[in-house]
N, C-alpha and C positions, 0 to 999 in steps of 0.2 A: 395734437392740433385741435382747436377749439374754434366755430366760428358761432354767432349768434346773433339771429335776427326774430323778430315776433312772429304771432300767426295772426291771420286773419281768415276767416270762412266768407265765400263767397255763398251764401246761405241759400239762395235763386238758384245756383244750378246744383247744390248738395255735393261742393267738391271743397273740401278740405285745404288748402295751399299756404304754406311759412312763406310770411311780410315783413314788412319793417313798419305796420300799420297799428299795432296792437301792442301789450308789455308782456306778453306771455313770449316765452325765451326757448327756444331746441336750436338742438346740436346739429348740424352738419358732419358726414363722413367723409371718406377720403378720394369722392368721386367727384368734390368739387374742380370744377374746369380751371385753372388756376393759371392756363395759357390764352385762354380766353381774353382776359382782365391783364394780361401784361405781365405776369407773373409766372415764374419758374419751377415755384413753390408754394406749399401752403400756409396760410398766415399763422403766422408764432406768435407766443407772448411777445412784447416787445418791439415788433415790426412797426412801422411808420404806417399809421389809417388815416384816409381821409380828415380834415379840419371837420369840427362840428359844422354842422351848417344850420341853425336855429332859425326856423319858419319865418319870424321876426326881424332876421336880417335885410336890409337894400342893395349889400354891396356885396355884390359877387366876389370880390377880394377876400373877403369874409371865406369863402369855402378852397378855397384855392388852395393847392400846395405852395408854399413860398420858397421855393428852391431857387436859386442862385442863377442868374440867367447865364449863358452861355457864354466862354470868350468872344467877344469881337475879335477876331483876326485882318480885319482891314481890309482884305482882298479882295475888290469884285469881282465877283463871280458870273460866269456868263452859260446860256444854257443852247443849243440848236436851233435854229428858228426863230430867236428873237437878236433884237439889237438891244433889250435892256439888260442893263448890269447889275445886283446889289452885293453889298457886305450881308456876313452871314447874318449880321442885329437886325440889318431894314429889312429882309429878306423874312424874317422874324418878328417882323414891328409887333405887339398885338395890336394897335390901333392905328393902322395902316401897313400891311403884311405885302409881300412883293406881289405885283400882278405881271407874271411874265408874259404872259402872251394873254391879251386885251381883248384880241379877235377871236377867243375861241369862247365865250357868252357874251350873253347882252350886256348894255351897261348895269354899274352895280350902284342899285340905289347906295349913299352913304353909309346907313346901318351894316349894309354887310361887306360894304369897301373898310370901313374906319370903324364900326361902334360908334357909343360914346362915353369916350374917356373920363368925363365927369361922374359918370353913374358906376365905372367899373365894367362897362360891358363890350367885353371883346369884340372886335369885328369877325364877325361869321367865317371869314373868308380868312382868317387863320388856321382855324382846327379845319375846316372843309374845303379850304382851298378857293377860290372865285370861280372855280367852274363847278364847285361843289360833289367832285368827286372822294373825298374825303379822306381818309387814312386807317389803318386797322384799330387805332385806338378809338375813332370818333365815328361818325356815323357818315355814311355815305347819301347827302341828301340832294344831289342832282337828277333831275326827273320823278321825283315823287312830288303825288299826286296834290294842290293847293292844298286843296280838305285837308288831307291828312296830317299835313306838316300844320295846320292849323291847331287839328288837334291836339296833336304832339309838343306842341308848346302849352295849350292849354292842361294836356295830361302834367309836363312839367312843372308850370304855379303850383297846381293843386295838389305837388307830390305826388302823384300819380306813377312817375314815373324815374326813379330813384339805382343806385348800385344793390345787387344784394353784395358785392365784395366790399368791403368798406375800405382797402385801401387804392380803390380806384375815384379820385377826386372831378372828375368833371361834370360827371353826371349832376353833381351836385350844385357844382356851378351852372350848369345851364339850366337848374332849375328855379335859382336868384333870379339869373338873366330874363329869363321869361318872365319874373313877377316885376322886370322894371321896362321890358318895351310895350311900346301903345300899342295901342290898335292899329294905328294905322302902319307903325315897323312890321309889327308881325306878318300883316296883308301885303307889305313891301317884300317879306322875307321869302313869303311862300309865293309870290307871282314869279318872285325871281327864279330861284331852284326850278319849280316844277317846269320854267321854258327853256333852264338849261339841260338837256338830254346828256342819261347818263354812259359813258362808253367802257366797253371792255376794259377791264382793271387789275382782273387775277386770273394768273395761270398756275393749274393746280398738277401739283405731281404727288404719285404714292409712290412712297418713299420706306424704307428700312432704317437709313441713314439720313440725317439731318446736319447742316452747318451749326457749329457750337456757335449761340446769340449773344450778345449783351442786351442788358434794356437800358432805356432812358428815361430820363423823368417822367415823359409823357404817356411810357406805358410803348412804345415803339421797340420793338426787336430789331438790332441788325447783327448781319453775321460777323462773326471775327475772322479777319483772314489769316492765311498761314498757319491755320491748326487745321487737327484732323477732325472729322465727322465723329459725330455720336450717334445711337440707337435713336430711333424716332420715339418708339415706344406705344403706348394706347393716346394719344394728343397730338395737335395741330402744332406747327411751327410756322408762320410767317414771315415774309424777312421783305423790305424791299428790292424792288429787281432792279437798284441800282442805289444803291447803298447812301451814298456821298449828294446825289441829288435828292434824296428825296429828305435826310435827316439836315444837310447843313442849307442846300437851297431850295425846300419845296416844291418840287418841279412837277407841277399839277400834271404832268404828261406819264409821270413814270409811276408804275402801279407795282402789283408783287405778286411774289411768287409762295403757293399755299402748299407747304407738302403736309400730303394726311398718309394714313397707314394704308398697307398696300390690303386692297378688298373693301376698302370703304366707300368706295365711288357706288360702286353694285348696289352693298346694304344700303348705301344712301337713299338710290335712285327706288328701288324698292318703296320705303317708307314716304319718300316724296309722291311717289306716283301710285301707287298702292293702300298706305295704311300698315301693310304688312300687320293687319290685327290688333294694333298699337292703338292707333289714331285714326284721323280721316287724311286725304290726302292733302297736301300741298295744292295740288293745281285746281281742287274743288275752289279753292276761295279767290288764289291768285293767278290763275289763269293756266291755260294749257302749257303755257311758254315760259310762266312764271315770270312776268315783266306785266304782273297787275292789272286790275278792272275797276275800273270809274275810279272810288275813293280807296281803293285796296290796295296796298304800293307795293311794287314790285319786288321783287324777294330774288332774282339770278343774278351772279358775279359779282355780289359784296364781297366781303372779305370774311374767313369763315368765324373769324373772332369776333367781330361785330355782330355777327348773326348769332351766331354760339351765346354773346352774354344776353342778347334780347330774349331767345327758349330759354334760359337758364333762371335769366330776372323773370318772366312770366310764370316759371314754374314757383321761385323763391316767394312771390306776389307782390316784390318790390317793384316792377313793374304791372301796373293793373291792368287787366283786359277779361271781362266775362266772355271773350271771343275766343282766346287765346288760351285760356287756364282748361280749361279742357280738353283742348287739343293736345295741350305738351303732358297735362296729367298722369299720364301713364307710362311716359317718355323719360328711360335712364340717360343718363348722361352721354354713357355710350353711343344712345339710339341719336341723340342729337348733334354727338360730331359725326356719325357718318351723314344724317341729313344737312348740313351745315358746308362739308365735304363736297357730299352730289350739287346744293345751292352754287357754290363757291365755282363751278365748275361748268356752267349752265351760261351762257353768254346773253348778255342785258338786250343786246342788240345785235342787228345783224354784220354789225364791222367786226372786224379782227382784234384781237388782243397785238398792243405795240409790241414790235420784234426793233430793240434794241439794249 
């Protein structure tokens, strides 16, 4: 197994950290998170990477995986709670995706109802859904904080903030997408999310056994049914907690379920709230509750994959942060699914995790 990305020195705080910034080349060993990124395994000669994606580019198409959209089956589909219906495609539009239930955020300025389709740039409210709860391959950007989401687009133009797996393609795309919205979408983008409040999304079990998954193009695990469990093993398994709505119809309602190894919750909480000698704690920057301060964005009940690739890219230097790079510094792979684990685990708010 061979993975390779640059180094860069963060030369200000005298800490050493592999980027994708630089030409100088090292190896990765076999502690890479590889369920984090939607993967099973570790990347091989030959596996399918990310599309180049060349600074130079305008059209987010450009970095895409161009996989084969899904059948249409014709059926519409209907979810609890609502009276709308779509087919699995419109339910899927990227430039116009299903918005099942209307009443549960504000209205959605255009850019993140539609994109625009001229430019190649997906409607937000694909990957994250219209109430911006998001999915375990993408980010969960409901409730964070304007600034931040500001930032994070602007970390995005400027490459900042990149895959260290290279056969995880979105990343890449959203960082086209940010070099082609204005000013004023971005400002659109982040007023929006950060007033829609993020709710309960994952419930986490330690587990021994896990459901055998497939994945899908997007980097989504679901479980197989009718077969038997396998060893959890030292990694995260995600699935969602309702399999059929959340992969054919989106069902911004229904979230998932995180098994991690049984004693990880503890080691977690430890290093979160502690340091446990490693690091500094969690709750020094993001609050006692961990649902963030002013421009700090809340860090409870993502999904531990999402959280997992951000320490992992922080640590790689593909994603930049002189905030950051220190913190996870010290921090094996290990130490950050159990933090990742205790995160996952920790509820955003004070409502209950959906029971159905």
């Amino acid at each position: 197994m061979k993975r390779y990305i640059g180094t860069i020195i963060l030369g200000a705080l005298g800490i050493a950290v592999s980027g994708g910034a630089a030409n100088a080349q090292v190896q990765h060993g076999p502690d890479w998170p590889d369920w984090a990124y939607g993967f099973l395994a570790p990347l091989e000669p030959g596996d399918q990477v990310a599309p180049p994606c060349p600074t130079t580019t305008l059209n987010p198409t450009d970095c895409r995986r161009q996989n084969p959209p899904a059948p249409d089956d014709r059926i519409k589909h209907t979810l609890a709670g609502t009276d709308n219906s779509f087919t699995r495609t419109e339910a899927n539009n990227g430039y116009g995706p299903a918005d099942w239930y209307p009443g549960d955020h504000p209205d959605m300025p255009d850019i993140v109802a539609h994109g625009r389709e001229s430019a190649g740039i997906r409607a937000c409210s694909l990957c994250h859904y219209p109430n911006g709860q998001g999915k375990m391959e993408n980010a969960h950007v409901a409730g964070l904080p304007a600034e931040y989401i500001l930032q994070q687009l602007d970390a995005f133009e400027r490459g900042d903030r990149r895959s260290a797996d290279r056969r995880k393609a979105n990343t890449n795309e959203m960082s086209i997408m940010a070099k082609g919205l204005t000013d004023g979408e971005k400002q659109q983008i982040a007023e929006y999310f950060s007033s829609t409040p993020f709710r309960p999304w994952v419930r986490v079990v330690e587990a021994e056994e896990v459901p055998q998954v497939r994945l899908t193009n997007g980097g989504l695990m679901v479980p197989i049914p009718d077969v038997p469990p396998v060893p959890l093993g030292n990694r995260i398994i995600e699935v969602p907690a309702n399999p059929e709505r959340t992969e054919i119809m989106r069902d911004p309602r229904s979230g998932f379920v995180t098994y991690v190894p049984v004693g990880s919750l503890a080691k977690g909480e430890e290093l979160v709230t502690m340091g446990a000698g490693k690091t500094v704690q969690c709750t020094l920057c993001h609050g006692p509750d961990l649902r963030g301060v002013a421009a700090i964005p809340p860090i409870a009940g993502r999904t531990a994959s999402y959280t997992m690739r951000q320490l992992w890219d922080f640590k790689q230097g593909t994603r930049v942060s002189p905030f950051m790079a220190p913190v996870v510094a010290n921090l094996t792979s290990e130490d950050m699914m159990h933090i990742v684990a205790y995160l996952a685990s920790q509820s955003p708010s004070d409502e209950s995790f959906p029971v159905d």
